[in-house]
N, C-alpha and C positions, 0 to 999 in steps of 0.2 A: 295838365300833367307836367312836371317837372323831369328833364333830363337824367339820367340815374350816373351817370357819369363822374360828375362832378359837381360839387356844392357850391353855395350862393356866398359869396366875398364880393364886399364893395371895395373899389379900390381905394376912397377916402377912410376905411376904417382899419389900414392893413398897418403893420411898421413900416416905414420908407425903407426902400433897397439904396443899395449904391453901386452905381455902375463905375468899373474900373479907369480909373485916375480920378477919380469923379465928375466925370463927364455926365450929362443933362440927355442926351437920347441915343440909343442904338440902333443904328439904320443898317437892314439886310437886305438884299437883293437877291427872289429867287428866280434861278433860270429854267425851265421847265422843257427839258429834252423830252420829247414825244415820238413814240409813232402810233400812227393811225393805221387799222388792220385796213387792206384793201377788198372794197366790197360790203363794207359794213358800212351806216351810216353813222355820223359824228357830226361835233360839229362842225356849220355850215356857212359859208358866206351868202349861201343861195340855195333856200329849204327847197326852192322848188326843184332840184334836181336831185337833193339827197338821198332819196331810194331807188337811182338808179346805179345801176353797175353795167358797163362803167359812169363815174361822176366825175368826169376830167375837169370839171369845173372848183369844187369842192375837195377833190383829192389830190390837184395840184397846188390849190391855195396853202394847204397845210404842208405838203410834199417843200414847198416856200423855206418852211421853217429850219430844217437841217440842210439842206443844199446852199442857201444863202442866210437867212437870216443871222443863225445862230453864230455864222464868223463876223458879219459887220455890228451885233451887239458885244463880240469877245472884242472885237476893236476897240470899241466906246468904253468898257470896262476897264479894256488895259491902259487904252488911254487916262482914264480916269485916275486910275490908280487904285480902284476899289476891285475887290475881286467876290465874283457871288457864290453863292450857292446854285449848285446844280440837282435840281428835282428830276429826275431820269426815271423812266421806264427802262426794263432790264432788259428790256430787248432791242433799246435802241443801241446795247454793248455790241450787237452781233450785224446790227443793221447798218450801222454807223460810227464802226469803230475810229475814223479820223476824232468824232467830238471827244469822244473819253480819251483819247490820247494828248488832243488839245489840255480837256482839261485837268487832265494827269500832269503834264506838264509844268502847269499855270498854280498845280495844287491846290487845287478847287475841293471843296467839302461836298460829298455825296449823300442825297436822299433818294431814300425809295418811292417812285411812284405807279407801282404797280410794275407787273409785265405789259403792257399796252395801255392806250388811252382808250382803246373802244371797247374796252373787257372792265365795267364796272365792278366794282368789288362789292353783290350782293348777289343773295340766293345760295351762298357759300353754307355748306354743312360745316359745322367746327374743326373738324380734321381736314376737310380737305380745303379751309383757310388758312389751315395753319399752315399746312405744305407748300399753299401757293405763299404767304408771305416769304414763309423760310427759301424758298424756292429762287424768288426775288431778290434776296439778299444776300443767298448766295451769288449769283450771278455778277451783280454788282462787285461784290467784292474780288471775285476771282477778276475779272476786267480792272478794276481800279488800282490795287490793292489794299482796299481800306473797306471793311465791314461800314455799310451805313447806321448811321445810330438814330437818323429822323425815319419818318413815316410821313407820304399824305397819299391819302388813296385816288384813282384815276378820279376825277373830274370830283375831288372830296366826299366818293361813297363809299360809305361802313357799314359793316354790320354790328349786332347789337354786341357781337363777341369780338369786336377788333381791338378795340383797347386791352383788354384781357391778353389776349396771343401776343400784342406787341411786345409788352412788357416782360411774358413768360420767354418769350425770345431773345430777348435782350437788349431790344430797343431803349435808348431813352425818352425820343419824345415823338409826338405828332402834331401835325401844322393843320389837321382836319377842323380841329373847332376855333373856327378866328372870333373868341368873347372878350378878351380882355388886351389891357396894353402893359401887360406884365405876365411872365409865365405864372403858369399855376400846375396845380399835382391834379391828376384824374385819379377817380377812385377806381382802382382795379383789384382785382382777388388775392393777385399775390406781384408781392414787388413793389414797385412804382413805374411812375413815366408820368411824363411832363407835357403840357401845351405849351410849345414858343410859338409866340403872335405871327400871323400871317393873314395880311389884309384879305378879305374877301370883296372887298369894294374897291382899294386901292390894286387894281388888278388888270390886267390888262383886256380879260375877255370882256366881263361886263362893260368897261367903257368902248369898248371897241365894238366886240360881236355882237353885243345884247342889247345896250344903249345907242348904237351910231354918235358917241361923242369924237372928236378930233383930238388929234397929237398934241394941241396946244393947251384943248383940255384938260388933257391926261396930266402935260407939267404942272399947272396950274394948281391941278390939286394934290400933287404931292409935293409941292411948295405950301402949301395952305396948312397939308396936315404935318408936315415936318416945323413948319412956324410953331404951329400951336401946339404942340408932342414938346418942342424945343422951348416953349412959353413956359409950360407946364413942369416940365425939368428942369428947372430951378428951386424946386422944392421937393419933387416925387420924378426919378426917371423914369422915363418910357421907354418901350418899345415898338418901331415901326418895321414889319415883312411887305415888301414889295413883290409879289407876282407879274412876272414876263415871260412871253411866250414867244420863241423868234419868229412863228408864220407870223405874227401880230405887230410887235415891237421892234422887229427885225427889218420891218418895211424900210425904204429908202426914207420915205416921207415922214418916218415916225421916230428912226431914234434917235434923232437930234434934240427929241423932248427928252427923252431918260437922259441923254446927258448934261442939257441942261440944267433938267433937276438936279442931279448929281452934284453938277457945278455950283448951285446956289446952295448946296449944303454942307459943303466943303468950304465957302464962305465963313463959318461960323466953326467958333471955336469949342471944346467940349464936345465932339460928337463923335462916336466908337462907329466902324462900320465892319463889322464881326461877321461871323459864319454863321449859319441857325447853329450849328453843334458850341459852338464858342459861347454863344447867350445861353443854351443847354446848361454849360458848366459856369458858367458865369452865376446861374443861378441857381443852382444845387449847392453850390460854395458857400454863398451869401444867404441860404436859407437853412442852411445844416447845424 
């Protein structure tokens, strides 16, 4: 069965895009503000205590991520010079208001990722997904003061009606289907809305929670696929989304790789390091 979403484009068969000054790869970095309900399980550095309440083992690990992580990755970023995208749950506006005022500050581009990480976005009746998106983005925006224009749902779960509502809402795009390395148009009922790429691999749970690979691994391969993205744009531009999450990449131990990475990609000339909303319109422009 074929996905009803969106249609089959190869990216050898498309016209070439061009990315602004004509630069060869656009590289984004999303930062993903969470909180985790207490009491519920999520995930876990250590399944084998996850159904209990309390899991001071497991709900401090993550607890990691906005108490410390997420200021020593705004270091590395400002250092850098690059600034990310922030994928936020709307309830960390209320849980955690220092970070949105950080990144109100920093003027950071805001996406919705749901109201919580432990409230998957399925089993939703159509009305009452539509309330909880709009609900969400309200929130967001009243905290920021910037309506978010992206979508990705808590740990990327949809329903069969979520493209549909984004769009009639007013969304432009969603970071839930990572298929291609160029935006593309979902097929929705009425409107439009866009997928801007967001690695699902190049990510920090899988290599970290899922896989047990190392920080060094981590850089490695987003050296690897920024070479060959960067290879490959010289004749067709790509797009690369990075996924980080401060209980994870936030570690002491660990983000000396994302700015490493960071740093070997800033080496080379030609490269955009935009907002998701910026690649959004970047390519709504270029394909109108």
């Amino acid at each position: 069965m074929t996905a009803p979403f969106f249609s089959y484009s190869p990216i050898v068969s498309r016209p070439a895009l061009r990315l602004p000054e004509g630069k060869r790869i656009a590289v984004w970095f999303g930062v993903n503000v969470e909180h985790y309900e207490y009491g519920k399980p999520a995930l876990s550095l250590a399944p084998f205590t996850a159904g209990l309440t309390p899991d001071p083992l497991n709900y401090g690990w993550r607890e990691y991520g906005p108490r410390v992580g997420i200021w020593r990755l705004i270091d590395a970023f400002d250092q850098a010079g690059v600034r990310p995208t922030a994928i936020v749950n709307s309830e960390v506006c209320d849980r955690h208001p220092a970070i949105i005022a950080a990144g109100v500050e920093r003027g950071w581009t805001w996406v919705a990722h749901g109201g919580n990480n432990s409230t998957w976005q399925a089993g939703f009746g159509l009305e009452e997904e539509r309330a909880y998106i709009a609900g969400v983005a309200d929130r967001i925006a009243q905290a920021t003061g910037a309506r978010p224009r992206g979508w990705l749902g808590p740990s990327l779960t949809a329903s069969a009606n979520t493209l549909d509502l984004l769009a009639s809402l007013g969304f432009t795009y969603s970071l839930d289907w990572g298929a291609d390395d160029e935006p593309f148009r979902f097929t929705v009922a009425d409107g439009q809305l866009l997928s801007v790429p967001y690695s699902t691999e190049l990510n920090d749970i899988p290599f970290y929670a899922i896989h047990g690979q190392s920080g060094a691994e981590f850089r490695q391969a987003l050296v690897d696929a920024f070479d060959q993205l960067y290879a490959e744009g010289a004749t067709r531009p790509r797009v690369l989304g990075v996924g980080l999450h401060p209980f994870l990449s936030g570690q002491p131990y660990r983000t000396r790789y994302v700015a490493d990475a960071i740093a070997h990609m800033k080496q080379f000339p030609d490269v955009w390091f935009p907002s998701a909303d910026e690649i959004a319109d970047w390519y709504l422009k270029e394909t109108s």
